[in-house]
C-alpha positions as CSV (number, residue, x, y, z in Angstrom):
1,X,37.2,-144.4,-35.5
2,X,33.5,-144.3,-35.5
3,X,33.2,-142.4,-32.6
4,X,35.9,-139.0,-33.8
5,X,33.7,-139.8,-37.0
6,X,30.6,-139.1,-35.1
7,X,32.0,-136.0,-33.5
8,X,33.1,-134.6,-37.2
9,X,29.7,-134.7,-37.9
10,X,28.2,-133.6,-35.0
11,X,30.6,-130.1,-35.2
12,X,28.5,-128.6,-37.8
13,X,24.9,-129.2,-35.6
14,X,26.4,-128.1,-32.1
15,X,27.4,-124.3,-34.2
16,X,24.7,-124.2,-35.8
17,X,22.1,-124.8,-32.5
18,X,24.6,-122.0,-30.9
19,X,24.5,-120.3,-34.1
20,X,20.8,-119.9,-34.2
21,X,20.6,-119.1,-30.0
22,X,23.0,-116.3,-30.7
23,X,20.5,-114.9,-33.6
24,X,17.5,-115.8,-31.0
25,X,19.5,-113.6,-28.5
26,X,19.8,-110.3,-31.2
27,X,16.4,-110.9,-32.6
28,X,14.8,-110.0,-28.9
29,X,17.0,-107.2,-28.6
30,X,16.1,-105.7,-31.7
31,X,12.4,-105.8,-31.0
32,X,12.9,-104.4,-27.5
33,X,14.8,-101.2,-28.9
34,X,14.1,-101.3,-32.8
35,X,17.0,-98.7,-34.2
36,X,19.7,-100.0,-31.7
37,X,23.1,-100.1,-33.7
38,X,25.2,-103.0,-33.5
39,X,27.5,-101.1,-30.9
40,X,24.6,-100.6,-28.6
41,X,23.4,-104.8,-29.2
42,X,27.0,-105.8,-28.3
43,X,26.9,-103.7,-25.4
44,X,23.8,-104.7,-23.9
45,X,24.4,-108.4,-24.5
46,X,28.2,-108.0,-23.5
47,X,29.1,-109.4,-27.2
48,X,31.7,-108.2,-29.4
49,X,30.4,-106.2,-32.2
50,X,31.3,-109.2,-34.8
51,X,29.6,-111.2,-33.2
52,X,26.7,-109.3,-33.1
53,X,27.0,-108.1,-36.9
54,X,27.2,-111.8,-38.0
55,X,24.2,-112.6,-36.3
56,X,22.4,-109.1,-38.0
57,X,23.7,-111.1,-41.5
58,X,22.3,-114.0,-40.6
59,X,18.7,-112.9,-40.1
60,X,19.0,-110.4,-42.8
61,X,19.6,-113.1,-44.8
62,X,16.1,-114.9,-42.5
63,X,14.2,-111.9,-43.4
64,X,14.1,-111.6,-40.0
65,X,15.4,-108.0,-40.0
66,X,15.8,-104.8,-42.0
67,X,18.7,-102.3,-41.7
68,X,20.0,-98.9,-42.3
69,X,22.9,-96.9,-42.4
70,X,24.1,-93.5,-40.8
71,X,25.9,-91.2,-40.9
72,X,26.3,-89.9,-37.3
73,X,28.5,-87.7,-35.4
74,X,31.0,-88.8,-38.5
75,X,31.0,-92.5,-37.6
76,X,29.2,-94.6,-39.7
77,X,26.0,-96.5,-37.8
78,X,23.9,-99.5,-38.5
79,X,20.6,-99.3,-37.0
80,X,19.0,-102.5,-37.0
81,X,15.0,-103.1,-37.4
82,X,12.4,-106.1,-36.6
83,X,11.0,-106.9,-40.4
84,X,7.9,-105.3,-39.7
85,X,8.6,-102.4,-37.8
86,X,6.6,-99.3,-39.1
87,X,8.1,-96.3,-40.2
88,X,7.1,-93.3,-37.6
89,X,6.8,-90.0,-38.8
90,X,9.2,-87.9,-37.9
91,X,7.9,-85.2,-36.8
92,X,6.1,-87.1,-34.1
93,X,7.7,-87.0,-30.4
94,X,6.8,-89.8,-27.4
95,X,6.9,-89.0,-24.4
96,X,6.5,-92.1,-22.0
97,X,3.8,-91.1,-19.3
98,X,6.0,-92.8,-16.4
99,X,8.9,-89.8,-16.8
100,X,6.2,-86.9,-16.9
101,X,3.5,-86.2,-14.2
102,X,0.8,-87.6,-16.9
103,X,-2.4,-86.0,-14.6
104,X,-0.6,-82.4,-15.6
105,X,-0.6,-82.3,-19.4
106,X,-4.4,-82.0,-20.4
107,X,-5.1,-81.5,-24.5
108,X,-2.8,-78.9,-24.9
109,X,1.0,-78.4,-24.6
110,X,3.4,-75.7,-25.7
111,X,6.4,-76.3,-28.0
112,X,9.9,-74.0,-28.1
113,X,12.3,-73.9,-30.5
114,X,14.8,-73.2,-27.4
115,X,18.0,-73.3,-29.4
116,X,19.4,-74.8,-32.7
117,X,19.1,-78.5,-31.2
118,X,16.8,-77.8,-28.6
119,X,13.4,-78.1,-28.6
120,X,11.1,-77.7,-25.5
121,X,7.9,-79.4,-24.6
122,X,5.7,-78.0,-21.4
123,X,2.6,-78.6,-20.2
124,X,1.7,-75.0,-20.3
125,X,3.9,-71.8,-20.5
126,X,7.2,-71.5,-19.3
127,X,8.1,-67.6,-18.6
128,X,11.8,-68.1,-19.7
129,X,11.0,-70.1,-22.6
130,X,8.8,-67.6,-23.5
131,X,11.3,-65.1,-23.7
132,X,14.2,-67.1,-25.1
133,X,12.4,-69.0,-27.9
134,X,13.2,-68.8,-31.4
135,X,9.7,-69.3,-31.9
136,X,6.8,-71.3,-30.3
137,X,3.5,-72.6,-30.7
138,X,0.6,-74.7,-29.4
139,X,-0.2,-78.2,-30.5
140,X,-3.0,-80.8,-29.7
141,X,-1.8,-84.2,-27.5
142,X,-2.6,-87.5,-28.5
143,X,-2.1,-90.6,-26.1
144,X,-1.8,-94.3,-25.9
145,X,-1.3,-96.4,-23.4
146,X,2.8,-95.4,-22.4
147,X,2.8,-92.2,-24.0
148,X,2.0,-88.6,-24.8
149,X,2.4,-88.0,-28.3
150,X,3.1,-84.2,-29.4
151,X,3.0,-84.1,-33.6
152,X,5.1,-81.0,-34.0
153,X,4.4,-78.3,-36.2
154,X,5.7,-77.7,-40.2
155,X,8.1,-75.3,-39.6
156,X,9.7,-77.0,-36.3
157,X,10.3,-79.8,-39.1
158,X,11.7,-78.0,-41.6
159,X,13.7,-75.7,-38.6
160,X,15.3,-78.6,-37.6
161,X,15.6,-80.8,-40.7
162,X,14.1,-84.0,-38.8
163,X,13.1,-86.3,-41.7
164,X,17.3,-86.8,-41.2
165,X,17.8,-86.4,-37.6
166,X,17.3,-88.5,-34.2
167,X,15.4,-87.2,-31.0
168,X,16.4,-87.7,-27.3
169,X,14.2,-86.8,-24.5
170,X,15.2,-84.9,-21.2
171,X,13.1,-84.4,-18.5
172,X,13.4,-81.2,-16.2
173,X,10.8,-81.2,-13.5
174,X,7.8,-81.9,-15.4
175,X,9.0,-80.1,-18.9
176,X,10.7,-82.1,-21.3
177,X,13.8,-81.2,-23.5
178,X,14.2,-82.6,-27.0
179,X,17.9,-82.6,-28.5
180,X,17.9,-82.8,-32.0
181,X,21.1,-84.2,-33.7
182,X,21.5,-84.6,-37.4
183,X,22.2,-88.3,-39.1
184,X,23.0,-88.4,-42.8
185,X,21.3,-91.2,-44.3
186,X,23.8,-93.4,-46.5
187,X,22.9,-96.2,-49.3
188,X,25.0,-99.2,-48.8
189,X,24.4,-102.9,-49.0
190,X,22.6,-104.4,-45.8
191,X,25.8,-106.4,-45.1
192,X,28.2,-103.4,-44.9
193,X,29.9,-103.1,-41.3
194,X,29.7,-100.5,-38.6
195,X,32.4,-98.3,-38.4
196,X,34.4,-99.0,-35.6
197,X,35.2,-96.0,-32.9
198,X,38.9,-94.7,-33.9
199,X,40.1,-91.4,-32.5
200,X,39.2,-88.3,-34.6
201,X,42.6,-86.0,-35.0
202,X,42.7,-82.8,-36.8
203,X,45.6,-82.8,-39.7
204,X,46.4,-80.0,-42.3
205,X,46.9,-81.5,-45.6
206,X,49.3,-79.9,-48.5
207,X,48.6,-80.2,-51.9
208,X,49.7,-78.3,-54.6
209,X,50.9,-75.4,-52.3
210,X,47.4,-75.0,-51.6
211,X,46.5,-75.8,-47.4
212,X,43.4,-77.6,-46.4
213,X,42.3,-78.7,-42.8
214,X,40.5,-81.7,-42.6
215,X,39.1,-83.6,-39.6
216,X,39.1,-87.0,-40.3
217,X,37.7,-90.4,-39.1
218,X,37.6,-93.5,-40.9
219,X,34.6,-93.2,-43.5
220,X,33.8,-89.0,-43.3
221,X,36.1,-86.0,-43.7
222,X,35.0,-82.5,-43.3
223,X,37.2,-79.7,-45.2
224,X,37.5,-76.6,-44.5
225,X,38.7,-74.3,-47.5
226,X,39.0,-70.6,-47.2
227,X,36.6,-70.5,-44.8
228,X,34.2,-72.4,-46.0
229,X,33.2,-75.6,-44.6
230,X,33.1,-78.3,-47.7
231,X,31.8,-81.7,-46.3
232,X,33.0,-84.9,-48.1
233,X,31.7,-88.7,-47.6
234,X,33.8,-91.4,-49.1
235,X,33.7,-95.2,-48.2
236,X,37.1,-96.7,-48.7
237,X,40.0,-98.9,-46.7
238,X,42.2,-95.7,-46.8
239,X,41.5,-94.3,-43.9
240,X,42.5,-90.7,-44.8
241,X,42.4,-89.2,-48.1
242,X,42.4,-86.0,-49.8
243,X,41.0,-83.4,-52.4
244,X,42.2,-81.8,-55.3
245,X,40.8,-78.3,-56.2
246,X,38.1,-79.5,-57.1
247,X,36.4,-80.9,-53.4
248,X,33.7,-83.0,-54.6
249,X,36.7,-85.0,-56.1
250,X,39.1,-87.4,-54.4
251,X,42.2,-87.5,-55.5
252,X,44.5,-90.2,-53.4
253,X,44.9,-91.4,-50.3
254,X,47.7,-89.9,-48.1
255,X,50.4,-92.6,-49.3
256,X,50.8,-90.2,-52.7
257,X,53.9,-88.8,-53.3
258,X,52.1,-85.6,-54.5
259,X,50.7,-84.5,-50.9
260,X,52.5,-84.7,-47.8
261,X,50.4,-84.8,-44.4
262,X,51.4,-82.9,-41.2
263,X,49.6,-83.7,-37.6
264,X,48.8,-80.4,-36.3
265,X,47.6,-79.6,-32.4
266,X,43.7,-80.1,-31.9
C-alpha cells in the first residue's frame, strides 16, 4: 500500500520534470529563430503543435516569452518571442555575409522596387533592374559581424506597407531578392491558438437573392461584391459565416435557415 502510495505521489513530480524539459526544449528554439510560429516549433522538434502551444502557455505564464498574432496568407499565426527580444525596425533588411560574396558589397548598394512583392538588393547596378524597376535608389550599408544591413528608403516603406509585412531573402548569384508578403496584425489574448491548416474552398453564398463569393478558411473570409473585394476577419467556432448587406456586419453562420450555401468549382 505504501509503495502505489508512493507512486501517486511521485506522478505529479515525474510530469512536471518532463513538463519543464519540454518548455527547456521550446525556450531554445524560440531564441534560435525568435518569430517561429508554433507550426514551425512542432516541426523542427517533431512535436505536435499542442504540445508545443502548451509549452508557449506555460512560459507565457514564466514570463519567459512574448507572443503575437497574424494574420497570414488567411491562416491565423502565433509567432512566438524570447522576453527580451528587441523590436527591429522594419524597414531594416539583413543579409547574412556567408550567402553573399561579402568582399563585393563596399559602402554602397542599389535597391529596386522590382515588382509589387519584390524588392531587389545589388552590389552595384544591374542593367535589367535598371530598366524594369518601379523605382530605385542608393543607400549606405551598415555591418556586424553576420550581416550586411541595407535600411531601406521612406518610400520603399510606405510602397510596400512593411511596418505589417514579413521579408524573405533570395539569393541570385551575388544579388539578393527580397519577397515582401503582407501579415495583418490581430489583438487577441496571448493564450489564443494557431489556426490549424484546413483546406481553403471557394463557395458562392445566397442571401436575400443577393450572390456573394467568398473564399473561406477557418478564421478569415474575403468577399467579393460587385466587383469589389470586401475583406472580413471574424474569430468564431463557425467555421463559415456570412454577411448581410451591410459587409462589415455578420449575420449567421451557414446553419441559418435564411441563406443556403452552394460549393462551386475553384
Amino acid at each position: 500500500m505504501k509503495e502505489k502510495s508512493n507512486r501517486l505521489f511521485g506522478a505529479p513530480i515525474a510530469m512536471r520534470k518532463k513538463g519543464e524539459i519540454t518548455d527547456s526544449t521550446v525556450l531554445e528554439e524560440v531564441m534560435k529563430k525568435p518569430g517561429a510560429t508554433i507550426s514551425e516549433i512542432a516541426e523542427a522538434l517533431g512535436w505536435s503543435n499542442g504540445k508545443v502551444d502548451g509549452s508557449v502557455n506555460r512560459l507565457l505564464a514564466k514570463r519567459k516569452v512574448s507572443v503575437k498574432h497574424f494574420l497570414q496568407r488567411g491562416m491565423l499565426v502565433k509567432r512566438v518571442y524570447p522576453s527580451e527580444y528587441p523590436v527591429k525596425p522594419h524597414n531594416v533588411l539583413e543579409i547574412p555575409k556567408k550567402i553573399v560574396v561579402p568582399n563585393q558589397w563596399k559602402d554602397i548598394a542599389r535597391v529596386y522596387a522590382l515588382s509589387r512583392s519584390i524588392i531587389g538588393v545589388a552590389p552595384e547596378e544591374v542593367g535589367e533592374w535598371e530598366r524594369k524597376a518601379i523605382f530605385k535608389d542608393d543607400v549606405n550599408l551598415q555591418r556586424d559581424e553576420e550581416n550586411i544591413i541595407v535600411v531601406l528608403p521612406e518610400r520603399f516603406s510606405d510602397f510596400y506597407q512593411l511596418e505589417n509585412s514579413e521579408i524573405n531573402l533570395s539569393i541570385v548569384g551575388n544579388l539578393v531578392l527580397a519577397t515582401v508578403e503582407s501579415v495583418l496584425p490581430v489583438k487577441l489574448p496571448p493564450t489564443y491558438p494557431e489556426e490549424r491548416k484546413y483546406p481553403i474552398a471557394r463557395y458562392k453564398i445566397i442571401l436575400e437573392s443577393e450572390k456573394i463569393e467568398a473564399v473561406s478558411s477557418n478564421l478569415h473570409v474575403v468577399y467579393l461584391r460587385e466587383g469589389i473585394t470586401e475583406e472580413l476577419t471574424f474569430f468564431s467556432e463557425s467555421r463559415y459565416a456570412v454577411v448581410n448587406k451591410k459587409p462589415e456586419e455578420i449575420l449567421t453562420a451557414i446553419s441559418s435557415e435564411s441563406c443556403k450555401l452552394v460549393k462551386a468549382p475553384i
